[in-house]
N, C-alpha and C positions, 0 to 999 in steps of 0.2 A: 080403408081406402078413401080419399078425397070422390066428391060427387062429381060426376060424369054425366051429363046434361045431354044425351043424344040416346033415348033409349031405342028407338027402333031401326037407328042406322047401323045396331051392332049387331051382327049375329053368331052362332056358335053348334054347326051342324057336324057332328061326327057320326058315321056311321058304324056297321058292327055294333060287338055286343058289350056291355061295361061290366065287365068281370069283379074287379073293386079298384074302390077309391079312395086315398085320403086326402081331406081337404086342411089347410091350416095357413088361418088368416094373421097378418100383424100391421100397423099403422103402412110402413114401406113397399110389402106385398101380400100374393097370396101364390101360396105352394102344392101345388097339386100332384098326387104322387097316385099316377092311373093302369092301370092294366085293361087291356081290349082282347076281342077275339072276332078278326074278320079276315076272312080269306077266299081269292086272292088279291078284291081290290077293296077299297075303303073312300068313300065319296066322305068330301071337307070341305067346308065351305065356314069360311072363320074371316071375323071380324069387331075387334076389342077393343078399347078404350087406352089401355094400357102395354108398355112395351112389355113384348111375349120373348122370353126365351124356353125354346124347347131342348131338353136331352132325352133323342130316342134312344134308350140302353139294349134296347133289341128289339127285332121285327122289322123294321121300318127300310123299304131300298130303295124305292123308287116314288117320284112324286111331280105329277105332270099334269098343269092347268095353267091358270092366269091367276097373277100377282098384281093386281093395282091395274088390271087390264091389259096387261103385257103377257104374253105367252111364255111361259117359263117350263123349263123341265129338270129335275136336279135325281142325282145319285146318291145315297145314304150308303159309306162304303166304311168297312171298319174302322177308324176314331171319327172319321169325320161324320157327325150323327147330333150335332148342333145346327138348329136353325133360330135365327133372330130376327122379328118383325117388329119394325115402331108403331107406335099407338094409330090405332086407326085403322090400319092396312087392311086389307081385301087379299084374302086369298083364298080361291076356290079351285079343286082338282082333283085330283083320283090319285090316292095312294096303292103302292104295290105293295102289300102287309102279307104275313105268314110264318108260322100258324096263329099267332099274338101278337102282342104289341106291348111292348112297358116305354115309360114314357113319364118325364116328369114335365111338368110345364111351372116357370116361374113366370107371375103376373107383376111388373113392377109397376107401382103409382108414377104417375109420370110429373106428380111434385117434385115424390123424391130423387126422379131422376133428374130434372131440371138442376134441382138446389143442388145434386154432387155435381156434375157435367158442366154446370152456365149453359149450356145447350139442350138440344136433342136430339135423340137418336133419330136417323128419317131416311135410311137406305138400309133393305135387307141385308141377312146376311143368311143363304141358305147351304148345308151341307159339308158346313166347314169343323175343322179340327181344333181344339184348344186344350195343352193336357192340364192347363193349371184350372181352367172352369170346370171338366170336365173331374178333376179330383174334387174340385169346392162344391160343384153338384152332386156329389153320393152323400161327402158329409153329409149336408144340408137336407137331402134325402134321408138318410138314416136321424137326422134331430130332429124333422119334421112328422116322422112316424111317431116320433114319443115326445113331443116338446114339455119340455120343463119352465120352470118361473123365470129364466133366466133366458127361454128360446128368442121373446122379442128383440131382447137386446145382441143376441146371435147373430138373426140372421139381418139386422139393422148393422151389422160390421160385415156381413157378407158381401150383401147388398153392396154395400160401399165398394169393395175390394171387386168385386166381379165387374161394378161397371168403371172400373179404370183397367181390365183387360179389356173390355168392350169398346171404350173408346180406342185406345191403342189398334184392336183390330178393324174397328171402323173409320182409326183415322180424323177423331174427332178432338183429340187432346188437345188443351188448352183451349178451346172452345171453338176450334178452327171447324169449319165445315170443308166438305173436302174443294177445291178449286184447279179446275185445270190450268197449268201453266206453258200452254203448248196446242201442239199439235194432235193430240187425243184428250174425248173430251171425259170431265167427272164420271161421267156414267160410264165409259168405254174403259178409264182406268178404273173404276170399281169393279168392273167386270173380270177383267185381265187379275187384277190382286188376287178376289176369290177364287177364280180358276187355278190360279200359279199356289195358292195354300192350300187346298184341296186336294191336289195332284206334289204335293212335294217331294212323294216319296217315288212316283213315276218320273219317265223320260219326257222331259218335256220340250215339243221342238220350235225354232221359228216359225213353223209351218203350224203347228198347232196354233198359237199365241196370234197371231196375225188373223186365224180365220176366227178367232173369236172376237178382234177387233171388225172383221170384214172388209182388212183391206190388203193390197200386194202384200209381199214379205218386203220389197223393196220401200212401198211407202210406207209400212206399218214399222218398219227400222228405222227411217228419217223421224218418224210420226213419236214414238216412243222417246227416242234419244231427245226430243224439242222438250218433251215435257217432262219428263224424269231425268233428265241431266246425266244418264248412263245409257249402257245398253242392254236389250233384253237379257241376254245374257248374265251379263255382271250383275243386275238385280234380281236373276234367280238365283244366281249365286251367292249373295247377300243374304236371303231373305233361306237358305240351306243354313247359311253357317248362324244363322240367331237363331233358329230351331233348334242345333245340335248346341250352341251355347245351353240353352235351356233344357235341352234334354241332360246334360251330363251335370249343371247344377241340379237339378229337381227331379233326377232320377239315380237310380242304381242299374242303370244299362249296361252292358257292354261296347266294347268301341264299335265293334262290327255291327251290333245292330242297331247302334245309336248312327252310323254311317248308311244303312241303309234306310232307315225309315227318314232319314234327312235329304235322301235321295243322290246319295256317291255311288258309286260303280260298285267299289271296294274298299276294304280301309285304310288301303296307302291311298289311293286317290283324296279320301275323308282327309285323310294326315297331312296331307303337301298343302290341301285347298285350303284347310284351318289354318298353320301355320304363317302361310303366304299371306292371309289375310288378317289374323292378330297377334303376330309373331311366336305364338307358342302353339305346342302341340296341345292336340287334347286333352292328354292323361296330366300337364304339366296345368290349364287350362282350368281340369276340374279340381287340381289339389289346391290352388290359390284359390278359390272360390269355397273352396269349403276348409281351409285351413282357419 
């Protein structure tokens, strides 16, 4: 890891009990592969040098304190079990654990995040879904428990490949920070994305989306359409059909539950919305893509 010149602004409190651990270091990061035992709450209070992504693979529901000073509360619901903090971050609060906890934590040096990005990562990302990190994280888990001669240069292409999903879901690619162009501001569409990805596979309403901005439905309608050049709607519906894009390249689903976890009603509704929107059905959709 490059040296990190703030030793006592960082800190790293978990409570419970540390069952086992493997630790394993390489120049781009360091991989921690943990198991705990605390029940039913678990006191955290973390603050690191390095961007942190977590994958809780079990245990982990609930998690309510303050984030950078901000009062925060998040859900850990089945996939969505990723959380992303940039270098630095403060985060301290009470987890709701039980009976354990497994839990991989990647440390990245934030050289090498610089040098792949041009930028950096610098807004959380808490309790969100990703199925291609979320596969790249077990590998990585599993060559990290036994790393071979060849493991640096592994997870040095990991590394690389995980943080151009991370930018794409932070919105950072091409070195862009994120900018509001409108009438809601950066912070209020960061919020709105991770909400609307989180929940994809739930109903989600104008009423919901509005109160998480904090404003009418009527001005949170004007407010959205100024900055994202659509409307609520259409952009949850966009953001349905590139998940199930990706679901039906990068998996062996079927239609119906590739339509439901994309969040359709059913799977003519899945069928009509696909098609309407990139002219081909699904099944036609997934055979060009893997033909």
């Amino acid at each position: 890891m490059s040296a990190f010149h703030a030793p006592n602004s960082f800190v790293r409190m978990v409570g419970g009990d540390l069952v086992s651990s493997k630790i394993t270091n390489t120049d781009a990061m360091r991989i921690e592969v943990l198991h705990r035992v605390s029940r039913p709450k678990m006191e955290w209070h973390f603050r690191q040098p390095e961007v942190t992504l977590f994958w809780f693979r079990r245990g982990a529901e609930d998690l309510k304190g303050m984030i950078d000073g901000c009062n925060a509360a998040h859900r850990f619901s089945g996939k969505a079990n990723l959380a992303l903090f940039p270098a630095g971050m403060e985060i301290q609060g009470q987890w709701s654990v039980g009976p354990s906890l497994d839990y991989v934590v990647v440390f990245l040096d934030p050289e090498f995040v610089h040098g792949r990005l041009k930028t950096n990562i610098d807004r959380p990302l808490v309790g969100f879904a990703h199925e291609q990190l979320t596969r790249g994280l077990e590998e990585l888990r599993r060559e990290a428990l036994e790393p071979d001669n060849v493991f640096e240069l592994f997870a040095e292409g990991w590394g690389a490949q995980a943080l151009a999903h991370l930018a794409r879901v932070t919105r950072i690619a091409g070195g862009e920070k994120i900018v509001s162009r409108g009438g809601l501001s950066a912070r209020v569409l960061a919020q709105l994305d991770e909400y609307i990805r989180v929940r994809l596979a739930e109903p989600i309403s104008l009423e919901d989306l509005s109160g998480v901005a904090g404003l009418s439905k009527r001005h949170f309608l004007r407010a959205f359409q100024e900055s994202m050049g659509t409307t609520p709607h259409r952009h949850v519906l966009d953001l349905r059909i590139e998940h199930a894009k990706q679901r039906l390249t990068g998996t062996d689903a079927d239609l119906t539950s590739i339509a439901c976890a994309s969040g359709f009603s059913h799977s003519q509704h899945f069928s009509t919305s696909f098609r309407r929107a990139t002219g081909m059905t699904p099944s036609a959709f997934r055979r060009s893509r893997l033909s």
